[in-house]
N, C-alpha and C positions, 0 to 999 in steps of 0.2 A: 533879935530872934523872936520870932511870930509863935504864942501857943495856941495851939490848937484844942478847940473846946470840944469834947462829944456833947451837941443837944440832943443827941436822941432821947427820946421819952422812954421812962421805964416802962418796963413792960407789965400790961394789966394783967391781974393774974381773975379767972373765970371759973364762974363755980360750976362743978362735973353735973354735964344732966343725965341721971340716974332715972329719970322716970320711962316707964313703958310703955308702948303705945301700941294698944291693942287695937285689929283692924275690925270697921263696922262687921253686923252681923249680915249674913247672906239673907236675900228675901225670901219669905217658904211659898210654898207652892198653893194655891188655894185647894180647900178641902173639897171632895166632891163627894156625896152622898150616894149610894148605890140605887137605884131606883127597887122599889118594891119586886118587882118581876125577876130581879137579879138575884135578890135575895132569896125567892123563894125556891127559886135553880139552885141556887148553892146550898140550902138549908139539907141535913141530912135526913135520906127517906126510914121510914122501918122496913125493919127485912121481912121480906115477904115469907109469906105460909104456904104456898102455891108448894108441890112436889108432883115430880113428873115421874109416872111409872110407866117403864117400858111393857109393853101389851104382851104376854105370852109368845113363843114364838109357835109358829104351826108344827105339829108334830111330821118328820119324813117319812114321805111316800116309801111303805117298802117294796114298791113295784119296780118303783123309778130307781129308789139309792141303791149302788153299788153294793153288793155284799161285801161283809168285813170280811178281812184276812182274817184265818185260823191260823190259834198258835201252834204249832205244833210242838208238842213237847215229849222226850223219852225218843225211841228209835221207833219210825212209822215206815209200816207195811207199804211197799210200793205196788200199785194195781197193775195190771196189765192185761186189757180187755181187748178187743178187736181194732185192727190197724184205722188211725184215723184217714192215713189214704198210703196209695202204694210205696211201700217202705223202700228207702234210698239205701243203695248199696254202694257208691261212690261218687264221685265228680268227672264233669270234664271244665278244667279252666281255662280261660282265654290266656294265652300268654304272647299272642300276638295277632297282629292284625286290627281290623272294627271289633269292638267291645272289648278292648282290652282291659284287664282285670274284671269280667263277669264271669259267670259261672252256667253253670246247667248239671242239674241232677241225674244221677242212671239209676234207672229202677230194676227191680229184678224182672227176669225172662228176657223176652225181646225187643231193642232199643230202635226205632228207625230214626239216622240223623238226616238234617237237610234244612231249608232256608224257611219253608211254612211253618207257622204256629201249629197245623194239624200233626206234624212230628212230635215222636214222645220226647226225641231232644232237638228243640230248634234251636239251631244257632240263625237267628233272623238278629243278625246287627250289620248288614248292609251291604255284607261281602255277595255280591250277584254272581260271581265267581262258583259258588255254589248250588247245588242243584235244590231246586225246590223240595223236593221229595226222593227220601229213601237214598239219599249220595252214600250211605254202607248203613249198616248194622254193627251193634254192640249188645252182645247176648253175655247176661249171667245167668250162672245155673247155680243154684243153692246146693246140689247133690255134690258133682265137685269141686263147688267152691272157685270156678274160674271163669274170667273175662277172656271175649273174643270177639275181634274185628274182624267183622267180612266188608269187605268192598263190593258194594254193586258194580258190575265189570259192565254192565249194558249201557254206563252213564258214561259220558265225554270224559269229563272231568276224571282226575286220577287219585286214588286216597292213597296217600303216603304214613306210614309207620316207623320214626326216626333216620329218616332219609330215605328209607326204603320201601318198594312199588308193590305191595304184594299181591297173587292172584289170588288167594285165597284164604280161609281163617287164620289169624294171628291170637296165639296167645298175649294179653296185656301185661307188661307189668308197670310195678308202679312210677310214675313220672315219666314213662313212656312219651313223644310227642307225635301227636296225630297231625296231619296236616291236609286239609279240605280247600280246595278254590285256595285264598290269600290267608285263609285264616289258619291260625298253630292250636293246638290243644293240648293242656298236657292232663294227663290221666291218674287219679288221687284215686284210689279204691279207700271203703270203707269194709266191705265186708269183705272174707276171705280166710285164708287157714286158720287164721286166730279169732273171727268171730262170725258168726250167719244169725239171721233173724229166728231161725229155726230152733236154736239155743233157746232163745227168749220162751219159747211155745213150751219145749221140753220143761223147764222152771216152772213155768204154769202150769203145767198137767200134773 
């Protein structure tokens, strides 16, 4: 029976390396010197003494500037001196046809309507339908306070009064609709049983 030897060699025993190894230092950057000129840009200035004053302003033209508003304060006297132009006693407004939604004023006394600007009410918004001149009248009278349509009967053309041909004066009332050539009108009085300009005069006197 063969024994078998271990020659293995013992094992060497190593001593622990505990030391640290700290890594080189990084290269530094070489220094650069600011030149002269740099320096003296960046050096802090003193503050200046220098003030700036705005020059007077020019006093306003009281020719040219606007008049202020007045206050008004407490209850003020309202004037009423001479008509600045012929006082409106109602409307006629377009409610159909050319210029619809426009208007035209009726002044008091005698109105002639028609297609020329020389009519006291032209309806001139394009309807050719209508007679240049005088295609009816619309008279108010301040005494008794009432509107009337007369139709010129010697024109072509035919004035209608809510559907109706008439030969001769029509009393107005209110929203009445007139109908000339293509165009509709409906009739808005402003003066009448409840008010006339004439009132106004009376107060004044």
């Amino acid at each position: 029976m063969t024994e078998v030897t271990d020659e293995r060699a013992p094992s060497e025993t190593r001593p622990s390396d505990t030391t640290l190894r700290v890594p080189p230092p990084l290269p530094t950057a070489p220094t650069v010197e600011p030149s002269p000129a740099v320096v003296a840009r960046l050096a802090p200035r003193p503050a200046s003494k220098h003030v700036e004053i705005e020059p007077p302003s020019a006093p306003a033209d009281p020719i040219s500037a606007p008049p202020r508003t007045q206050l008004v304060r407490g209850r003020s006297a309202v004037q009423r001196g001479e008509f600045h132009q012929d006082p409106v006693v109602g409307w006629l407004v377009v409610v159909g046809g050319p210029g619809l939604g426009a208007f035209r004023p009726i002044y008091e006394g005698n109105n002639t309507i028609g297609r020329a600007s020389t009519q006291r009410i032209p309806i001139n918004f394009g309807d050719e339908a209508i007679s240049s001149e005088e295609q009816a009248y619309l008279r108010y009278d301040s005494v008794d306070r009432k509107f009337l349509l007369v139709p010129n009967l010697a024109k072509t053309n035919i004035v209608a009064v809510n559907e109706k041909k008439p030969t001769g004066a029509v009393e107005l009332s209110a929203m009445d609709l007139i109908t000339v050539g293509r165009t509709q009108l409906a009739f808005v009085p402003f003066c009448g049983m409840d008010f006339d300009w004439s009132e106004l005069n009376e107060l004044k006197g």
